[in-house]
Legacy VTK file of the C-alpha trace (Angstrom):
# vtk DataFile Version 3.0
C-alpha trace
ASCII
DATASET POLYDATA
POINTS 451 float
10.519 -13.455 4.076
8.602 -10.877 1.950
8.182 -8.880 -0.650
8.910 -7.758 -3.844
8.450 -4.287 -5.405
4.984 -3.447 -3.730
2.217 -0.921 -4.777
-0.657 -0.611 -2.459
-1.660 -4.609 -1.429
-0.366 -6.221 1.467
3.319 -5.923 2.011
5.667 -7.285 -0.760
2.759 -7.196 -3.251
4.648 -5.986 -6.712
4.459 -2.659 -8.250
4.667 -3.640 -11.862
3.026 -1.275 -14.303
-0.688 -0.862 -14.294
-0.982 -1.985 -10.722
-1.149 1.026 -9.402
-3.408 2.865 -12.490
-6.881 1.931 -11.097
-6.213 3.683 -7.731
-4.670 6.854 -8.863
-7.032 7.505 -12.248
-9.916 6.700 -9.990
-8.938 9.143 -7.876
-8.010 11.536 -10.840
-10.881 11.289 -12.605
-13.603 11.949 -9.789
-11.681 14.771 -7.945
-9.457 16.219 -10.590
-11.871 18.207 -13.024
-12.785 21.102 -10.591
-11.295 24.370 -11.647
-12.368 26.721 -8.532
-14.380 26.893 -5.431
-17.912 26.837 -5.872
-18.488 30.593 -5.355
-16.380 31.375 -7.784
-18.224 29.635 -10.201
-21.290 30.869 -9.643
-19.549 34.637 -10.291
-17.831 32.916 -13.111
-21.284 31.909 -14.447
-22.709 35.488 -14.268
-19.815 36.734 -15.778
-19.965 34.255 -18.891
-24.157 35.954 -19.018
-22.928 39.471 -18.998
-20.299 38.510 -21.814
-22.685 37.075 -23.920
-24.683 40.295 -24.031
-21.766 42.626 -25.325
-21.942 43.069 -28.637
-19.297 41.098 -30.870
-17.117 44.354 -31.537
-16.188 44.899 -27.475
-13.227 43.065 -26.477
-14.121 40.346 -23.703
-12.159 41.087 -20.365
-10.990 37.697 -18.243
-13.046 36.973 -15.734
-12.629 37.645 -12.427
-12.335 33.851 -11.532
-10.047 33.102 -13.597
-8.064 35.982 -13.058
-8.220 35.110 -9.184
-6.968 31.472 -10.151
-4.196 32.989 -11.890
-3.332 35.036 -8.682
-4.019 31.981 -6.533
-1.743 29.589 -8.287
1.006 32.352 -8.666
0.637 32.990 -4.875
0.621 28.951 -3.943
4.103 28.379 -6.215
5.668 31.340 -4.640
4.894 29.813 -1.161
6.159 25.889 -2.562
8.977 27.296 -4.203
9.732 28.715 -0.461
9.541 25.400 0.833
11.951 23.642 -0.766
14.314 26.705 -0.667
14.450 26.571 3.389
15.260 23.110 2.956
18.186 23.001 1.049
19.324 26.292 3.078
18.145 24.737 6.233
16.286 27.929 7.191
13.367 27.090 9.729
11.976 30.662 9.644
11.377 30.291 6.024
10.146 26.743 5.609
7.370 27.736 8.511
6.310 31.544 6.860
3.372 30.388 5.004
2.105 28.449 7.684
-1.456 29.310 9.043
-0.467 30.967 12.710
-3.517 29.970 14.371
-3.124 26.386 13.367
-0.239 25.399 16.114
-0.379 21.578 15.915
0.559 21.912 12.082
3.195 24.270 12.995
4.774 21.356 15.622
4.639 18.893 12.515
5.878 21.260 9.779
8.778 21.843 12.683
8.891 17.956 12.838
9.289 17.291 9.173
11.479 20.444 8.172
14.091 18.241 10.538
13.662 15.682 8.831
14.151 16.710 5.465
17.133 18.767 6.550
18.628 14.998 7.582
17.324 13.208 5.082
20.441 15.447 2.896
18.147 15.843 -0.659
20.546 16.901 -3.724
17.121 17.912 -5.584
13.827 19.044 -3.981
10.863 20.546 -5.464
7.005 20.773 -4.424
4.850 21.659 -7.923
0.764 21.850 -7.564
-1.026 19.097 -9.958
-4.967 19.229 -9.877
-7.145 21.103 -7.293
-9.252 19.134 -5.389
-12.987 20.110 -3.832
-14.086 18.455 -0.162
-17.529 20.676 0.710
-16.753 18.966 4.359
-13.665 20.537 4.286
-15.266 24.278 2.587
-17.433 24.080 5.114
-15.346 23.726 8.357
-13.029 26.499 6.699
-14.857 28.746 4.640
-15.362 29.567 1.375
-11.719 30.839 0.880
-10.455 27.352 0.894
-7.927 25.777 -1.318
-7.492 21.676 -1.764
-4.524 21.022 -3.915
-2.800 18.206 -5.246
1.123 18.794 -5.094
3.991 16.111 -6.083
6.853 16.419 -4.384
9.698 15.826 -6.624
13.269 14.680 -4.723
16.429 13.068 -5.007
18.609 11.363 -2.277
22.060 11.520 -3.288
23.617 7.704 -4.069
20.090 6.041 -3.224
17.840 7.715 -6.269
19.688 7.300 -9.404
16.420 10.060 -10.677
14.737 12.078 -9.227
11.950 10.069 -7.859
8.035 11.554 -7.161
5.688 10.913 -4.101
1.992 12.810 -3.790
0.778 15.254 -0.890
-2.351 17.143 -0.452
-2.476 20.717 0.868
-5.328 23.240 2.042
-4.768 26.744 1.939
-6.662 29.838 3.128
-6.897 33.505 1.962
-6.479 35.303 4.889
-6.032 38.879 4.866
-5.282 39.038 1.369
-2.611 36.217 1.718
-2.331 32.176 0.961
-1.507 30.104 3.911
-0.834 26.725 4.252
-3.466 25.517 6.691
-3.405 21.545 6.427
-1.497 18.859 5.041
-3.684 15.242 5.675
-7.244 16.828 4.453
-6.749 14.665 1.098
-4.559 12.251 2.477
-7.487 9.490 1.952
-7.802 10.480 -1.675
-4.235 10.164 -2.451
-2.608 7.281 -4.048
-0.956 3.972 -2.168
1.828 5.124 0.416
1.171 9.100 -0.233
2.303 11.262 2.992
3.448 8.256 4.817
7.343 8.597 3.863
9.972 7.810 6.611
9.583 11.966 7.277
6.104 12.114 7.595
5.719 9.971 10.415
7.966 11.760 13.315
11.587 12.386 14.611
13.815 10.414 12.454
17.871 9.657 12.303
19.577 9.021 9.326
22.727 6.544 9.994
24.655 6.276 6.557
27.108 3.368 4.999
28.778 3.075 1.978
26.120 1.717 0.502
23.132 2.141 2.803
20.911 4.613 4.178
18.596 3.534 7.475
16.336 5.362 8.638
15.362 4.658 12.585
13.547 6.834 15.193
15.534 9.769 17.125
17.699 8.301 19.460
17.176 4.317 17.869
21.090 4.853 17.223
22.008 1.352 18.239
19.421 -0.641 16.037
20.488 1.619 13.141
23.940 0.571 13.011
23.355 -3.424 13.337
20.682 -2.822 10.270
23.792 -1.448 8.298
26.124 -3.689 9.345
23.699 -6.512 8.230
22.866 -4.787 5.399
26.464 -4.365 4.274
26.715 -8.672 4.333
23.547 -8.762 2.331
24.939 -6.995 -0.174
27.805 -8.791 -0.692
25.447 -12.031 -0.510
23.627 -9.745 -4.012
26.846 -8.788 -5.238
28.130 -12.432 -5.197
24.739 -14.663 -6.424
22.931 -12.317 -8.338
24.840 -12.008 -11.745
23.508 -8.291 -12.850
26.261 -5.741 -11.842
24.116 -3.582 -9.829
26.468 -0.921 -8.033
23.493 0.975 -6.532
22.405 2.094 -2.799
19.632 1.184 -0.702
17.426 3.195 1.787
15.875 0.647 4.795
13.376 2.441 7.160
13.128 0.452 10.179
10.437 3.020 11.975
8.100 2.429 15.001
4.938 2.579 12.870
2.623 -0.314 11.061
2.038 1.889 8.491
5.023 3.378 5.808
5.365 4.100 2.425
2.718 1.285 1.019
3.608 -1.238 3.402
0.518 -2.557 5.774
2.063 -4.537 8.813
-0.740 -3.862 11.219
-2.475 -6.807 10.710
-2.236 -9.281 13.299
-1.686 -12.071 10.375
0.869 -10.665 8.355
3.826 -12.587 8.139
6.125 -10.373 6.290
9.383 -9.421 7.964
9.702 -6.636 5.255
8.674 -5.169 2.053
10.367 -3.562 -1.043
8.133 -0.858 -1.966
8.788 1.026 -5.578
9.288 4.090 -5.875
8.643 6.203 -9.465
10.390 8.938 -11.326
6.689 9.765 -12.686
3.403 8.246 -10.988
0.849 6.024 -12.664
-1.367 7.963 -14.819
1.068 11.435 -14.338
2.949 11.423 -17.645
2.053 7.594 -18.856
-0.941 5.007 -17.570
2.438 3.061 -16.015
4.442 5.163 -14.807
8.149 5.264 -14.387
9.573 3.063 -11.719
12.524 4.299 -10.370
14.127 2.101 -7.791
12.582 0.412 -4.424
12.746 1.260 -0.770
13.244 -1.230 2.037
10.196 -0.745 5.000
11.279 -3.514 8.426
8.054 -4.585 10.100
8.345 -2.928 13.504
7.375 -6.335 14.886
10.671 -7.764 13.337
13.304 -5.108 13.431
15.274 -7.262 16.464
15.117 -10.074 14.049
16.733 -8.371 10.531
19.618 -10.151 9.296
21.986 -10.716 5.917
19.616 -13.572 4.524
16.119 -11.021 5.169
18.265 -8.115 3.933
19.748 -10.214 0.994
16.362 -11.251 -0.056
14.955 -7.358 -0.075
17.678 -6.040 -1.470
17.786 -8.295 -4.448
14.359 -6.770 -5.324
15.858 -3.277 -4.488
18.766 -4.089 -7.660
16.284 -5.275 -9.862
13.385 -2.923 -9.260
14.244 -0.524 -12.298
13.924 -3.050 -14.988
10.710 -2.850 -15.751
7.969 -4.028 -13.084
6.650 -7.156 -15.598
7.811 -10.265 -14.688
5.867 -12.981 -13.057
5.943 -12.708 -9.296
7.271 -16.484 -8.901
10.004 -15.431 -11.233
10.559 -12.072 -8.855
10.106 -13.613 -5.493
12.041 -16.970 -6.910
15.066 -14.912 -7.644
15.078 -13.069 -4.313
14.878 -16.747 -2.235
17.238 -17.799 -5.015
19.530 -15.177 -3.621
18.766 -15.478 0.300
19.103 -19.350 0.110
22.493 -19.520 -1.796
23.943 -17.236 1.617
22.014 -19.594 3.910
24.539 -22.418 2.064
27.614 -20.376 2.220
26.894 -20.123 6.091
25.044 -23.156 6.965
26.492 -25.855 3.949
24.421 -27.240 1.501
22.392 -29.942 3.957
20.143 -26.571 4.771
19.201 -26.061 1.478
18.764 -29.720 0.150
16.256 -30.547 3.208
13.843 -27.516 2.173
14.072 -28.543 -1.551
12.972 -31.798 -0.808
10.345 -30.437 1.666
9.530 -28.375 -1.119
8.784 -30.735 -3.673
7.074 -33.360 -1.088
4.866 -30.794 0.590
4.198 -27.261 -1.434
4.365 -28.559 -4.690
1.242 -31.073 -4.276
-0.373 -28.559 -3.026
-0.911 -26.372 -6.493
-2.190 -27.194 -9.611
0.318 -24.921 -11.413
3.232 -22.388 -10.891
2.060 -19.199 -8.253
-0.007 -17.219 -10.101
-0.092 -12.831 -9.381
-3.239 -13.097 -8.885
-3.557 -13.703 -4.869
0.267 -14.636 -4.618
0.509 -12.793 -1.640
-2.932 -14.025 0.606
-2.127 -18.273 -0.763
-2.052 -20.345 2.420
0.274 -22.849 0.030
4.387 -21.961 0.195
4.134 -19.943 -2.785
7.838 -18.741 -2.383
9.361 -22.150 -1.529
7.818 -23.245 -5.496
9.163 -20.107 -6.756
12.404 -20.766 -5.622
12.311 -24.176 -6.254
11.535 -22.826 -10.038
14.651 -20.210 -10.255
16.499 -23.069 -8.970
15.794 -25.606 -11.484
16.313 -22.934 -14.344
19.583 -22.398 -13.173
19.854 -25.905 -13.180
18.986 -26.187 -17.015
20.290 -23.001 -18.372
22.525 -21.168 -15.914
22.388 -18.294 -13.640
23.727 -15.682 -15.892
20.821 -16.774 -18.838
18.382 -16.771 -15.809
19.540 -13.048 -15.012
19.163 -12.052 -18.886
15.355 -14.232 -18.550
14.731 -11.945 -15.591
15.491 -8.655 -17.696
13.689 -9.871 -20.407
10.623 -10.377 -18.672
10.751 -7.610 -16.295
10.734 -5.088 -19.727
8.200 -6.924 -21.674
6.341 -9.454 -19.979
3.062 -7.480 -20.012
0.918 -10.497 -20.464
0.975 -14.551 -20.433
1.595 -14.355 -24.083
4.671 -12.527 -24.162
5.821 -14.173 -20.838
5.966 -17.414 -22.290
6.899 -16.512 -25.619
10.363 -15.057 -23.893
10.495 -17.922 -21.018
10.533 -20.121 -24.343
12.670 -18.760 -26.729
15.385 -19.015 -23.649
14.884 -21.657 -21.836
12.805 -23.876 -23.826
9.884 -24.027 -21.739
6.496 -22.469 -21.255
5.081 -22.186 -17.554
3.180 -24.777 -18.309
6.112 -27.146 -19.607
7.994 -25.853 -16.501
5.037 -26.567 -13.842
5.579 -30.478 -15.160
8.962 -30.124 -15.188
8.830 -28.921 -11.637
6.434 -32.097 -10.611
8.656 -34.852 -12.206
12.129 -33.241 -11.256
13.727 -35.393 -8.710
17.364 -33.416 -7.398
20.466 -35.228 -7.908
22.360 -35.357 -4.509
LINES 1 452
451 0 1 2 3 4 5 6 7 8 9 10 11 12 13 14 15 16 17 18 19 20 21 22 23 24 25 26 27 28 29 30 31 32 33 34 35 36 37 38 39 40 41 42 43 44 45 46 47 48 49 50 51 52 53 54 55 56 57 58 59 60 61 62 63 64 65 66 67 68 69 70 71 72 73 74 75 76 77 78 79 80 81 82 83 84 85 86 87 88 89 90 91 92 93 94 95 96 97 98 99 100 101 102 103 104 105 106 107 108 109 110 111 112 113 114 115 116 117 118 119 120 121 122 123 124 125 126 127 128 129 130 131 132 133 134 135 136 137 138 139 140 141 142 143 144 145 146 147 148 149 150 151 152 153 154 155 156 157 158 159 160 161 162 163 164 165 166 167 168 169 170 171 172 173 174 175 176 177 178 179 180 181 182 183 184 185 186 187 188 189 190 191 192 193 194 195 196 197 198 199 200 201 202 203 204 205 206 207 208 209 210 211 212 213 214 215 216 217 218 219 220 221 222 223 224 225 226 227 228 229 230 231 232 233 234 235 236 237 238 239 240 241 242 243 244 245 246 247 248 249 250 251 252 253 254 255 256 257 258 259 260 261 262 263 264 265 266 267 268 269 270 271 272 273 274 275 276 277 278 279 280 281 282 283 284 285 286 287 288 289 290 291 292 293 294 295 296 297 298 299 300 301 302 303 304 305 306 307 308 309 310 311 312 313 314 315 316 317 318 319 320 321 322 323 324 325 326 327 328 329 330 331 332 333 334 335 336 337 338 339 340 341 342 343 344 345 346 347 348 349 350 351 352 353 354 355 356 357 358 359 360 361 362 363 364 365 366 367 368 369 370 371 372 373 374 375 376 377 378 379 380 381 382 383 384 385 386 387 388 389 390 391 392 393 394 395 396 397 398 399 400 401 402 403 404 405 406 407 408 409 410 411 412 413 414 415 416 417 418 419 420 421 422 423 424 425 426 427 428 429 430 431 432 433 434 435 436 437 438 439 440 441 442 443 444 445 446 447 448 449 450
């Protein structure tokens, strides 16, 4: 199975706080200190010379730069606040007015997504510019006018996104003719952070089929795959519901799309394993209002190689990481991933009787646990050859053992809002369960099941 929270590693790596900062201030902090276009600051420059000549008593007038930024920025909001207007009014026309005519293969995407969005139902949408950005490849293939810009798209789906959650895109705009148009919307897609531009709507034709509890997201016409996803999905979250103490009443979104490639999930290489991924999503990015972030919730990507195969246990295991994602992003990944088997196992035994679950604990403690010298670290979880989620379960299972699933569910808060380093992680793992990781990793090599 796969995946916890995930930030930009292979799928299911976790999005806890700061694993995501080096990516997005790197980015940041070489593209996001350049004001205007480099004409305009040479004119700027000429202007600060003449300004510096005037004697003291004349006023200083703005410079015509800055006063074009001004104009620019007014004239780029006008065009985003546009946007999101002719998608909650479902006006085509509008949504496509600031689009650069001659530019007709944007136009058939912006047609593409517009659907999309219109489907995907948003209570809240917004489009706001952050930095600009300078590409001289890009100046130079459209001319000096050009515009690179930053812009965070700000939405809400209703019963999935308890907040408003944030995602990045980059835009280039033109002057032409005295007017802003929206030219291109991948030229900064490579500078963006993990997963930007490569929602479920960015990537072609979608349908929406909606549950009580569920949103999946399939390709146009994938009707039939759509509603077994929800009618597994709807099992798995009883299989949460019932074996996961926390009283999580929220909704899940699973994207089950044709394409290697979503959100931060990577399934197109030929060795990953991963049926699926639970990748975060955040009310405010890394490095936007905090170095952290603000994790909102989780979204469920299906490898496309494994959408025939999703069932309650896979979807029971995701969406355990989907009703814990909000708590913080800190705890130990064999505490994460532990809890999630923890979860999908305890529904293989209500199906299959316990037999299924005592032969893979012993198999467990015979064959993964000799295999590692202590519990799975974060640190290359995800690429260990060793069965890194059988000893994690095997961990969450002996816990309950020793101090019950409802303390293990307050150890799992607990961690996931302060376990920032080993420190605190053990302090907390000992002050409720009487054991460090170390003490556990023995415990864990001596513990012999009672059957």
């Amino acid at each position: 199975m796969s995946a916890t929270i995930p930030s930009a590693p292979p799928p299911g790596a976790p999005a806890g706080h700061g694993r995501w900062l080096g990516l997005l201030l790197a980015v940041a902090l070489v593209s996001g200190g350049v004001a205007y276009a480099v004409h305009e600051r040479s004119e700027d420059a000429r202007e600060r010379v003449t300004a510096a000549e005037t004697p003291p008593s004349t006023p200083r007038s703005p410079s015509k730069a800055a006063a074009a930024a001004t104009a620019r920025r007014v004239a780029i909001d006008t065009i985003l606040i546009r946007r999101a207007q002719a998608v909650q009014t479902g006006n085509q026309t509008l949504f496509l007015k600031d689009l650069d005519p001659s530019n007709t293969k944007l136009i058939a995407r912006q047609k593409v997504l517009f659907a999309n969005l219109v489907e995907m139902g948003f209570t809240e949408l917004g489009y706001s510019q952050a930095e600009e950005r300078f590409d001289p490849e890009v100046v130079r293939a459209r001319g000096r006018a050009t515009y690179l810009v930053r812009i965070l798209m700000r939405y809400q789906i209703p019963k999935v996104d308890v907040a408003p959650v944030t995602t990045e895109l980059g835009y280039t705009f033109i002057s032409r003719a005295g007017r802003w148009v929206l030219t291109d919307d991948d030229d900064l897609d490579d500078d963006l952070g993990p997963g930007a531009h490569r929602e479920a709507w960015d990537l072609g034709r979608i349908e929406v089929l909606r549950g009580p509890r569920v949103l999946v997201v399939v390709e146009k016409g994938d009707h039939e795959r759509g509603r077994t996803i929800l009618t597994e999905a709807a099992e798995g979250l009883t299989e949460v519901r019932d074996y996961w103490p926390r009283r999580w009443r929220g909704s899940a979104l699973i994207i089950a799309l044709d394409d290697t490639e979503v959100r931060d999930a990577r399934f197109a290489d030929e060795d990953i394993e991963s049926a699926a991924s639970a990748g975060s999503t955040f009310s405010s990015l890394p490095g936007q209002d905090t170095a952290d972030g603000t994790v909102a919730g989780a979204y469920i990507v299906i490898n496309p190689n494994q959408r025939d195969q999703v069932d309650e246990i896979l979807l029971s295991h995701e969406l355990t990481h989907v009703a814990t994602a909000d708590l913080g992003g800190y705890e130990p990944l064999w505490l994460a991933e532990g809890a999630a088997e923890y979860v999908s196992w305890r529904g293989i035994e209500a199906l299959g009787g316990p037999g299924e679950v005592a032969k893979w604990e012993q198999e467990v403690i015979d064959d993964a646990l000799p295999t590692l010298h202590s519990l799975p670290t974060d640190a290359g979880f995800y690429e260990s050859s060793a069965d890194v989620y059988g000893v994690s379960w095997l961990a969450v299972r002996y816990l309950v053992q020793r101090i019950g699933l409802d303390a293990v569910e307050d150890l799992y808060e607990d961690m996931a809002a302060h376990g920032i380093n080993q420190v605190s992680r053990d302090r907390i793992l000992l002050s409720r369960s009487g054991l460090t990781e170390v003490t556990l990793w023995k415990s864990l090599r001596t513990y012999r099941p009672q059957r």
